[in-house]
C-alpha positions, 0 to 999 in steps of 0.5 A: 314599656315601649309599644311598637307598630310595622310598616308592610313595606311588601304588601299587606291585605286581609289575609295570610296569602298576601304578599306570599307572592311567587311561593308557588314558583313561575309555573303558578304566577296566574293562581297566585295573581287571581289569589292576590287579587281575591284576598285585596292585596295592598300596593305599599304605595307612600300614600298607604304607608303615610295612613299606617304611620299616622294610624301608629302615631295617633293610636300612642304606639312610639315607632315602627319598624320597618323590614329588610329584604329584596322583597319590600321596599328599602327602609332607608328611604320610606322612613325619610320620606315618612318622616315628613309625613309624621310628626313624633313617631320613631322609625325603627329602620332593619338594615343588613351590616354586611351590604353597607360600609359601616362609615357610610351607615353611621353617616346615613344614621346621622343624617336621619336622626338630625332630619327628622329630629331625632326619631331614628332607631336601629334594627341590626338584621346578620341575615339568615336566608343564604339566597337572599344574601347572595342576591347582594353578591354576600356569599359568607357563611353564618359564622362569618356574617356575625363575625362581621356584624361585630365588627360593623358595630365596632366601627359604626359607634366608633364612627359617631365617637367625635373623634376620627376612628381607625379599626383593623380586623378580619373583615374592615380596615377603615381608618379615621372613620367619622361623620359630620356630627354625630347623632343626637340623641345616638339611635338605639339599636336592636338586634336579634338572633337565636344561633350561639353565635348570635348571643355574643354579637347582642351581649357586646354591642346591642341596646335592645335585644329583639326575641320573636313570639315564643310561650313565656318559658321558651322567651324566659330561657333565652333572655336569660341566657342574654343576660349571663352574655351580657353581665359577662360583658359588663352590660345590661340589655333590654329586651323586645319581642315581636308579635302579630295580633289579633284582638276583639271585643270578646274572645270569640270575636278575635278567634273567629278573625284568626279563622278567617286568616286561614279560610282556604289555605291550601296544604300544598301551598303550606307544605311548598311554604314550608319547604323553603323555609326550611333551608332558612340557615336561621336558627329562630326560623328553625324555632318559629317553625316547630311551633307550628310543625304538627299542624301542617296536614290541613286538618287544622282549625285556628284554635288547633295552633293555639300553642300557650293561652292566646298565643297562636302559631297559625301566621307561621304556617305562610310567613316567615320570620314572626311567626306567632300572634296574640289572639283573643279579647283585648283584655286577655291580650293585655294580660298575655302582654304584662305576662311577657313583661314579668319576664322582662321584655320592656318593648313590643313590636306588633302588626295585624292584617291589614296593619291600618285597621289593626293599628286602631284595634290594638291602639283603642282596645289593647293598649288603653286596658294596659295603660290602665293597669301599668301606667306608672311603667307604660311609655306613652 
């Protein structure tokens, strides 16, 4: 078992509303300042990100992951620059396949791992959100995209095959595709994706296939279904899962804070959130959003979007993508935790609001408790 942390290359605070910036629209940039400003927003700045990547490191978790988007930094390079502030941890680092040459990754990649000494890992992220890929003048439809994230794949690993690598298909022509060397120790790579065409692309070519937070039987169903795409392939994938936390001494502890993350939430501004997520092309959103669909007239309170023992639905209710948190005393994250890892997920990825603090609370509270029941199968 491998445990990870998040960097919020966006922004980060202590509360939901953070970095929710411009979900109002233009017409409401005064209220959504004088929100920021009331709930503490945190500037990603290179000195913050250095305290959480040091935080992540010192409290046992092996890398972070680091996200993709026109609304955070680029992940390239805040993991080079954190890469000299750190010493073991990995950078997980998200990037779109569709918006790079696959030769010009592969050569990106080989650089990193060489200068940071081999810590780079991979998150492949097709992209779900068609505004978002516009943005980058990428117009393909959702077919499409992971028809070329295959194809990317293919030309990416055969860029760090040693030899010059030629490939002709519907989306890259390259010819004699190489770099310097090739990475040392190859990175790992990650990817995620819930919609049917999603499946084959992680079958084919994935190391670690990431699935967000869902109750134990919705993970269980989808790992499944990798695995049979897999075995059809003649490969085995692990598997990971993305989750927020919030952990405390006592259980009331820990649902007091998740009441405080949602201390108040406008049901209009839920509802605006809502809107626009739902035009997500993502069929994970799409799930990440029923989770929580019930729970949207404002009536709620924290322990209502409770939707499995210590699972809750209330970060989806603002945020998009990861939508679930573990909530409860440390000990009965821990047992959430192994219960996902009976069912085969081998790496957790986990963040808090604000992820400084947080990564202490879950590395001196949660991780110690699971080392102390699994340590023949923890990574350290």
């Amino acid at each position: 078992m491998r445990f990870h942390w998040f960097l919020p290359t966006a922004s980060d605070g202590r509360s939901l509303t953070v970095g929710t910036r411009g979900t109002h629209g233009p017409e409401n940039a005064a209220d959504d300042a004088a929100r920021v400003t009331a709930d503490r927003f945190r500037a990603p700045t290179i000195r913050y990100l250095t305290q959480i990547a040091q935080a992540a490191e010192a409290n046992g978790f092996e890398a972070v992951l680091t996200p993709t988007g026109t609304r955070c930094e680029d992940a390239w390079l805040t993991c080079a620059a954190l890469a000299r502030e750190t010493e073991r941890l990995r950078f997980l680092v998200a990037f779109r396949p569709g918006l790079i040459s696959p030769t010009l990754a592969a050569q990106q990649a080989s650089t990193l791992q060489r200068m940071s000494g081999g810590r780079l890992l991979l998150n492949v992220v097709t992209g779900g959100e068609r505004d978002e890929q516009a943005r980058f003048g990428d117009h393909q439809g959702k077919a499409d995209r992971y028809a070329r994230t295959g194809e990317f794949l293919t030309v990416l690993r055969g860029a760090w095959g040693g030899e010059p690598f030629t490939f002709k298909g519907e989306h890259y022509d390259v010819v004699g595709a190489t770099v310097l060397a090739p990475p040392d120790p190859l990175p790992r790579l990650y990817f995620g994706g819930s919609s049917a065409e999603a499946g084959p692309v992680a079958a084919r070519h994935t190391d670690t296939y990431l699935t967000w937070g869902e109750p134990p039987d919705q993970v269980a169903r989808k790992l499944s279904w990798i695995r049979e795409l897999a075995r059809q392939e003649g490969r085995q994938v692990k598997f990971g899962i993305r989750f927020h936390v919030v952990t405390r001494d006592t259980s009331a502890e820990a649902w007091a804070a998740a009441e405080r993350l949602l201390a108040g939430l406008d049901p209009a501004h839920v509802g605006r959130v809502q809107n626009l997520l739902a035009a997500s092309e993502s069929t994970g959103q799409a799930r990440m959003s029923a989770l929580h669909e019930r729970f949207r007239d404002g009536s709620w309170k924290a322990s209502d979007l409770e939707i499995y023992p210590n699972v809750w639905a209330g970060v989806g209710l603002l945020r998009g993508g990861a939508g679930t948190a573990l909530v409860g005393s440390h000990s009965e994250v821990a047992d959430r935790i192994a219960e996902y890892a009976s069912l085969g997920i081998d790496e957790f990825v986990l963040s808090g609001f604000p992820h400084l603090e947080e990564a202490y609370m879950v590395g001196e509270g949660v991780l110690p408790e699971l080392r102390r029941r699994l340590a023949p199968e923890i990574r350290r």
